[in-house]
Phi, psi and omega in degrees: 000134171253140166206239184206156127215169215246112169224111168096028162087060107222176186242143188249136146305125127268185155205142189242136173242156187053213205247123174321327155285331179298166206275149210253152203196104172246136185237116194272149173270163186239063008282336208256162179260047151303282172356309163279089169324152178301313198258010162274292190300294190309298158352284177308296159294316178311349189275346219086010185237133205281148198222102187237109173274133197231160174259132167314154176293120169088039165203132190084234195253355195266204196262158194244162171200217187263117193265012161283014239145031187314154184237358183219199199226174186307336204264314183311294200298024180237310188278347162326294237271312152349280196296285193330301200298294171326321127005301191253356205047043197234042174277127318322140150233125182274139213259128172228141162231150189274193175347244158321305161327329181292342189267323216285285220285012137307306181284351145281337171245029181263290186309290175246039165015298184294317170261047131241186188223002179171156189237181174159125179264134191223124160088338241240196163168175222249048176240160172253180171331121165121201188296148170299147164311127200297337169267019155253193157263116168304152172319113188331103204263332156317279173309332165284323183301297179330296222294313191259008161263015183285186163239129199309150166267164173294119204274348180257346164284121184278002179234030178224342169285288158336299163321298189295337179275334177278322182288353182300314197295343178264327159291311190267019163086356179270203170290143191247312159308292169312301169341295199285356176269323181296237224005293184315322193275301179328285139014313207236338167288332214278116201265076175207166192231359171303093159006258207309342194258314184314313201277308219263314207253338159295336216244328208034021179321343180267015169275328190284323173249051157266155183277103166259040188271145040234100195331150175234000180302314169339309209249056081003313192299316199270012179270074270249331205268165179273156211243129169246124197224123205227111180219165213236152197278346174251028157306139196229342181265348181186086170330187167274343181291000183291315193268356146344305190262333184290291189320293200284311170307309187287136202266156181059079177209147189251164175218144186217091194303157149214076161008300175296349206234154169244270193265299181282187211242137188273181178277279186331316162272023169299277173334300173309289174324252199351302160306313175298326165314308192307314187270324194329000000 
């Protein structure tokens, strides 16, 4: 079911799967809550846990500003993801974020401990956006050069969007037909008709400006909850040692390779994810 609710003086997009009384599991996009396949999130209520995937603040279905020129900051969209769990009345609830999610609900459950009850990390690493930590691994600069000389499309043809998104899904190694089918549903969610709102919800580009101070990698150490850090091992955009690093700083924290996979979670390793989400 879709719908909005209104937190911290803007509206976030949801969608909700399964029953409402089971136990809760909220999952931030990365920006949008495309980004979290469908047959995870269905997955997922079926095992019993009520599932609400969300659009980022300045994406989707949620409230917009400018993305060249973001008004609020990483730490904001960490107390969004807080107030949403309140919102929805699902406090505690475990919070999973994918790629860039990953950092908001690291800095949420960092920021507000009481309302979650378990984390997961999909993609991610415990830095923000820009240069790396000197012991971690930067983005594959081959595969990044391919990936960002390409020339952008025309951002109001949606079938010129799709396009770009399936060969981006083919340089980073991932399905390129599953690519152009999310690409498209984004597209058809993003409610502007404005280049720049098209370009921000496929791309998430407004995370490179965003203010993401104060680093949090330090207090990793203080994170209490039990932790699943879930990364594909032929990841090229945030190596495996990122995810490496998550695992060993975060104390009670699992690490679950998917051998097959690069940035997105394949259809085939749906069924894994989930169970493992399933025991937190």
């Amino acid at each position: 079911m879709m719908d909005t609710c209104e937190v911290n003086g803007v509206v976030l997009g949801v969608e909700r799967f399964g029953t409402e009384t089971a136990p809760p599991v909220l999952c931030l996009g990365a920006p949008t809550m495309l980004s979290w396949p469908d047959a995870l999130c269905e997955s997922l209520a079926d095992r019993g846990r009520f599932v609400v995937r969300c659009d980022l603040r300045g994406s989707g279905a949620s409230t917009r500003g400018n993305p060249e020129a973001p008004d609020y900051t990483l730490r904001d969209l960490a107390a969004d993801a807080a107030s949403l769990a309140a919102c929805l009345s699902i406090t505690p609830a475990h919070l999973a974020g994918i790629g860039i999610g990953g950092m908001v609900a690291q800095v949420a459950a960092l920021d507000h401990p009481d309302a979650f009850s378990a984390l997961t990390l999909i993609g991610s690493r415990p830095v923000a956006p820009g240069p790396v930590d000197e012991d971690l691994p930067d983005h594959d600069a081959a595969v990044m050069g391919r990936l960002f000389s390409r020339p952008m499309p025309e951002w109001t043809d949606s079938q010129a969007v799709a396009d770009h998104a399936a060969e981006g899904a083919r340089l980073l190694g991932n399905d390129p037909d599953d690519a152009r089918r999310v690409a498209a549903r984004i597209w058809e969610r993003t409610q502007s008709s404005d280049p720049g709102a098209h370009m921000a919800d496929q791309l998430g580009m407004v995370f490179s400006r965003l203010d993401c101070r104060p680093r949090w990698r330090e207090r990793l150490p203080e994170l209490r909850l039990p932790t699943l850090v879930v990364h594909g091992r032929q990841d090229p955009f945030f190596p495996m040692g990122n995810a490496e690093a998550l695992a060993r700083e975060i104390p009670n924290s699992r690490l679950l390779i998917l051998d097959e996979a690069a940035t997105a979670i394949p259809a085939g390793d749906i069924a894994e994810v989930v169970e493992a989400m399933a025991g937190l």
